[in-house]
C-alpha positions in Angstrom: 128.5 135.6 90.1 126.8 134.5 87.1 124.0 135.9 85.1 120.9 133.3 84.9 118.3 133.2 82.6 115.4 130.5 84.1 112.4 129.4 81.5 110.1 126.4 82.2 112.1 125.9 85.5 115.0 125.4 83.7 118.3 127.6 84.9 121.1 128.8 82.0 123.9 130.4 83.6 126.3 132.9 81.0 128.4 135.3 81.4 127.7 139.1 81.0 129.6 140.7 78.2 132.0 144.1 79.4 128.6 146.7 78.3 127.0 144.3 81.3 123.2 145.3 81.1 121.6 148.4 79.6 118.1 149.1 81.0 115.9 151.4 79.3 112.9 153.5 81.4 110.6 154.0 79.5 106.8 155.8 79.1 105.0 154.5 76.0 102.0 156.4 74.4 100.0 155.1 72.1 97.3 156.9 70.3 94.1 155.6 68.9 92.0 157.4 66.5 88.2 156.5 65.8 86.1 156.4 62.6 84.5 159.0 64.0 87.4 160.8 64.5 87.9 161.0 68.1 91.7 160.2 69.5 91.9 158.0 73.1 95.8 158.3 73.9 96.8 155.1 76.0 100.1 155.8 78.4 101.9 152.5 79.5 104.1 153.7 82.2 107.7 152.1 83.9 108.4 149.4 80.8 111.4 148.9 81.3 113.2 147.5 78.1 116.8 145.9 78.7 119.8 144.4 76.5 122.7 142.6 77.3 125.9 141.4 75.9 126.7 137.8 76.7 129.2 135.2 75.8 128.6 131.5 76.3 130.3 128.2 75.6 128.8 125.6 72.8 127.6 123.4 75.7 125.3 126.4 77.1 124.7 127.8 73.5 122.8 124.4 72.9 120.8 124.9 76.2 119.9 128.4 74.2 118.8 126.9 71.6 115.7 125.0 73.8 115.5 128.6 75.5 114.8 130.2 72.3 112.1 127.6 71.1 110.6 128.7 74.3 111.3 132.4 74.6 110.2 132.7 70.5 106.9 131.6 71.3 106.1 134.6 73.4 105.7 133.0 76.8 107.6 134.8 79.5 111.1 133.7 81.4 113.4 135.6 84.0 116.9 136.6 84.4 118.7 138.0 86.8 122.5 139.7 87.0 123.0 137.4 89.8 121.5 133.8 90.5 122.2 134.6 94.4 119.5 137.8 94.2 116.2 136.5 93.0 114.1 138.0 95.8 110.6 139.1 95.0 107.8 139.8 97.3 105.0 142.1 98.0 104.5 144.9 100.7 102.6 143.1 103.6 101.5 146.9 104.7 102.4 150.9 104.3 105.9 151.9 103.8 105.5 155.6 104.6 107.6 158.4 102.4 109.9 159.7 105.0 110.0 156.7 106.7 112.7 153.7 106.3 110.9 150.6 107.5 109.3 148.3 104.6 107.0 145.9 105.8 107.4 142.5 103.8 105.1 139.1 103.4 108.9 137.6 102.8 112.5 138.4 103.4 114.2 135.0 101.9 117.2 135.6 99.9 117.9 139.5 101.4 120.4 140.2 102.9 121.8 143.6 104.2 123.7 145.5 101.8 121.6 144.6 98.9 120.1 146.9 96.5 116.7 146.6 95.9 113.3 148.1 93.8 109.9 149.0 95.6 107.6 150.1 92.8 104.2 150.8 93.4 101.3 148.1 92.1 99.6 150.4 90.1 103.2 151.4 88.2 103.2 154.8 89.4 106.3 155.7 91.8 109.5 153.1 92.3 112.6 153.7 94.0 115.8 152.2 94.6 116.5 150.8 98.1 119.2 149.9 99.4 118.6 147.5 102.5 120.8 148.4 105.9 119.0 145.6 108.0 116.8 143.1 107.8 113.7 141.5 110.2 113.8 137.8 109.4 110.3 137.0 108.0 109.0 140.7 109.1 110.3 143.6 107.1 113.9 145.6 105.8 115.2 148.8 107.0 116.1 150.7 104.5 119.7 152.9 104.4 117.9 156.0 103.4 114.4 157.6 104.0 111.5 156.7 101.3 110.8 159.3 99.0 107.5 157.8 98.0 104.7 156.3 100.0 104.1 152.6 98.8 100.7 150.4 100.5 100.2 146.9 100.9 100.7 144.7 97.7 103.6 147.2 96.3 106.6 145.5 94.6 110.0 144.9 96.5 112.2 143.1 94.5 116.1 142.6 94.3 117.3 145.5 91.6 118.9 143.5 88.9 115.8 140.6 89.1 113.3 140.9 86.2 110.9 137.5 87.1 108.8 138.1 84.2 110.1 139.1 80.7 109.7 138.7 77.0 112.2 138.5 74.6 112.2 141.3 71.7 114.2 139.4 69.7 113.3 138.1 66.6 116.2 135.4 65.6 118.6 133.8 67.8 121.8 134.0 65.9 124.9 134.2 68.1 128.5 134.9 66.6 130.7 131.8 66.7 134.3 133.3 67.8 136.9 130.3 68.1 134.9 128.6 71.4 132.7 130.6 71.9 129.4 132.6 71.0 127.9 136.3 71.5 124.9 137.6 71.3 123.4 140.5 72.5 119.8 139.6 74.6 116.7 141.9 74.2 113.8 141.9 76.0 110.9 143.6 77.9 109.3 143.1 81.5 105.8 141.1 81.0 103.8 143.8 83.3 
């Protein structure tokens, strides 16, 4: 198991440092005040910052390098924890709270056991799942009962997948220890 960032179809596999990844929920507020003096408070809910440690060879520090000319620019890349869990799909109808059975427009690449996110479209209400069976092409059946109720077009993604961020960083500097590099990765999901 290998950590993998892909940008530009391009895959970079490197190796999670012992802190592994620390994701941050988060609920931003922003407030904007008028001339005129009025204040309009904007809430930007479930960003989810993360960091990682990571250490890499000079071979795959090079592939960085091309990584950060495109990560630096602003345009958006993924990473996952594990190349083998990159599923991400939509709700193909309700999942009811109370309910285990999550209707999917794709089950490729899930398998029973895995841990999973279902997070509602409009960013309100997400949940860990972990998957206890699953429907080939049809839907998963969750070990435990929904808390939430989640409609068609809802999220369901494999936990540790982020198939959309942007780098916070701004260098790319790793430290050069005898043959390898660290560097700790920063970056936001691109909601």
């Amino acid at each position: 198991m290998s950590a993998r960032i892909t940008y530009n179809s391009i895959n970079i596999d490197i190796e999670i440092g012992p802190r592994s990844i620390q994701p941050s929920m988060t609920a931003k507020i922003n407030q904007n005040r008028a001339l005129s003096g009025k204040t309009e408070s904007l809430f930007f809910h479930g960003i989810e910052e993360l960091s990682f440690d990571a250490y890499f060879s000079q071979a795959t520090y090079r592939k960085l390098i091309a990584w950060w000319s495109w990560a630096r620019q602003g345009k958006a890349w993924s990473f996952t924890m594990d190349s083998a869990n990159i599923a991400n799909t939509t709700l193909d109808g309700s999942a009811a709270s109370g309910q285990k059975t999550i209707p999917l427009t794709a089950t490729t690449a899930l398998s029973e056991g895995d841990e999973c996110l279902i997070k509602a479209a409009d960013d309100d209400e997400y949940e860990i799942v972990i998957i206890g069976s699953v429907s080939s092409g049809v839907s998963v059946t969750a070990v435990s009962n929904l808390n939430f109720t989640y409609a068609s077009g809802d999220i369901f993604k494999h936990f540790e997948y982020y198939p959309s961020v942007i780098s916070t960083d701004t260098e790319f500097n790793p430290a050069k220890n005898g043959g390898y590099y660290t560097w700790t990765f920063r970056f936001v999901e691109n909601l």
